[in-house]
C-alpha positions, 0 to 999 in steps of 0.5 A, spaced: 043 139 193 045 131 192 041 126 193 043 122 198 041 114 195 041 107 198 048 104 198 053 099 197 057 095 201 065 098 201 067 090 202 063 090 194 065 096 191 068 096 184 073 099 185 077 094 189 077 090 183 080 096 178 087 094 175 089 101 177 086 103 184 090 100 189 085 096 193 083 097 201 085 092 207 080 089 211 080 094 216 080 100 212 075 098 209 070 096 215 073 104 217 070 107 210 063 104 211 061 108 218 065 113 214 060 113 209 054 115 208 050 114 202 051 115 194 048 120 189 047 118 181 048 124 176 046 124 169 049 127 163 050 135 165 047 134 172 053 138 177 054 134 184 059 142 185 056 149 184 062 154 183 061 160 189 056 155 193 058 152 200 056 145 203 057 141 199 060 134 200 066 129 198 065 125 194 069 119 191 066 118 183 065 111 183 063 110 176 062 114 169 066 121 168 066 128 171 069 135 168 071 140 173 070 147 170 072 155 172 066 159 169 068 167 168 062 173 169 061 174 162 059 166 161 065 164 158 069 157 162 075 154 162 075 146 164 081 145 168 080 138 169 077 131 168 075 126 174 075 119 173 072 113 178 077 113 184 079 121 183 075 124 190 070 130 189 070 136 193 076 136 198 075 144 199 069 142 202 072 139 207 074 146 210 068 149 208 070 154 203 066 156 197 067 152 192 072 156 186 069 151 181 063 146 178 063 138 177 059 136 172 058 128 169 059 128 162 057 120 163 052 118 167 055 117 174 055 114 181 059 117 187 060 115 193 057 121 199 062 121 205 060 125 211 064 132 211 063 134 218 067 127 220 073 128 215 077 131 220 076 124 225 079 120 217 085 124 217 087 123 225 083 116 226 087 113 219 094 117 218 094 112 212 088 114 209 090 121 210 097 120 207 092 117 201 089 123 201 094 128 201 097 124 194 091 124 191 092 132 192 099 133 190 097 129 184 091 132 182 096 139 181 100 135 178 095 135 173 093 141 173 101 142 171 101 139 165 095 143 163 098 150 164 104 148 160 100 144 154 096 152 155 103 156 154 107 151 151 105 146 146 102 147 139 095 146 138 096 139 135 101 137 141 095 140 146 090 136 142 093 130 142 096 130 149 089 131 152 087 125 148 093 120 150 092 123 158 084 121 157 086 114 155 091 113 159 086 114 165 081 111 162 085 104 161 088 105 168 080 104 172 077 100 166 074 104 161 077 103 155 076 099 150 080 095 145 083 099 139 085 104 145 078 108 144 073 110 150 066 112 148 065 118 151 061 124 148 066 131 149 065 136 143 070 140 140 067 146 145 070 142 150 076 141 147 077 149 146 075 150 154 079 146 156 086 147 151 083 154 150 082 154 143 078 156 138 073 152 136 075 153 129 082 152 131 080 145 135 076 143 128 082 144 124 088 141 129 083 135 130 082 134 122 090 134 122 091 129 126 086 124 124 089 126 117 096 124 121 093 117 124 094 120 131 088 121 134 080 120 131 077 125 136 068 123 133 063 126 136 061 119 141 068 116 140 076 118 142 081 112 138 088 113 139 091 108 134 099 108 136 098 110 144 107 109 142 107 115 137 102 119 140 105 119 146 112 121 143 109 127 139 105 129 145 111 129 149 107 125 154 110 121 160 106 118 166 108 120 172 107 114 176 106 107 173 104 105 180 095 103 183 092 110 185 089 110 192 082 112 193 077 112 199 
């Protein structure tokens, strides 16, 4: 169960400001605040979502980093997706499914908590917003696309290397990146093998080429892509949309 916490104003919510995200009107703004009900902080390894569990709520990751993962019966999991801040958490909960994955912080995060029961009212009170959320979702499984794909198609390396392109063009887009693109995130080389299905042996040695190519520098608290430019062409990596992401 979340812990509900004392929240933020929407009028000061940092994600107004980021580069990325397109900011909300006044109006909407004021809309979100009765809409929201609180925010919940995660640590490193905490999970917001419990795969098979029902009545969680939705969620808006406002700062730090999520993984989204499908764990099979005999232990072991694929990750399907990295979540960051503006990226919303929890739409299936909408309809009261069971969740078919878990969300867990690989950074220390902060979330907004939205009111699940009302969810309805945003979509018919807000068509704008609702429209938001549809794109969110229809980006969302153009994500999962590209994933299916590096698993079918790519070489090791392309994987690899895409993953990281793809993590520090997210990171540049709200803010988290820093100079010499490099994010300072902790994902092991057993996440890497989770998410790319790989082998940990096989991920140790595409990681070493292509440091040894001066494509990427996968360290244990660090990604750094030196060349975004030739990385990208050698990941066959493209941005489907330059334009800010909504959020709610």
């Amino acid at each position: 169960m979340h812990r509900v916490e004392e929240t933020v104003k929407c009028r000061e919510c940092p994600l107004q400001d980021c580069p990325g995200l397109r900011g909300h009107e006044p109006d909407e703004i004021a809309y979100l605040e009765k809409f929201k009900i609180g925010e919940t902080r995660l640590a490193r390894g905490e999970r917001v979502i419990e795969q098979g569990e029902r009545g969680h709520g939705i969620f808006t990751l406002i700062e730090g980093l999520l993984i989204r993962f499908r764990s099979l019966e005999d232990g072991r999991r694929q990750i399907v997706n990295f979540m960051f801040p503006g990226d919303l958490v929890g739409l299936q909960g909408a309809f009261d499914d069971p969740a078919t994955h878990s969300v867990e912080a690989l950074l220390p995060s902060r979330l907004c908590v939205f009111n699940r029961a009302r969810f309805h009212t945003l979509v018919s009170d807000r068509p704008q917003l609702g429209f938001d959320l549809t794109w969110l979702a229809a980006k969302e499984e153009t994500a999962l696309e590209e994933h299916i794909v590096a698993l079918g198609r790519r070489s090791a390396k392309e994987r690899v290397c895409y993953l990281a392109v793809w993590l520090l063009h997210r990171a540049s887009a709200t803010g988290m990146a820093e100079g010499g693109n490099r994010l300072k995130v902790t994902i092991t080389q057993a996440q890497i093998a989770d998410m790319l299905g790989l082998s940990l042996v096989h991920t140790n040695r595409t990681v070493k080429a292509l440091e040894r190519a001066g494509l990427v520098c996968w360290s244990q608290r660090e990604i750094a892509v030196p060349d975004m430019i030739k990385a990208s062409e050698f990941a066959s990596f493209e941005p489907h949309s330059k334009a800010p992401r909504p959020f709610i």
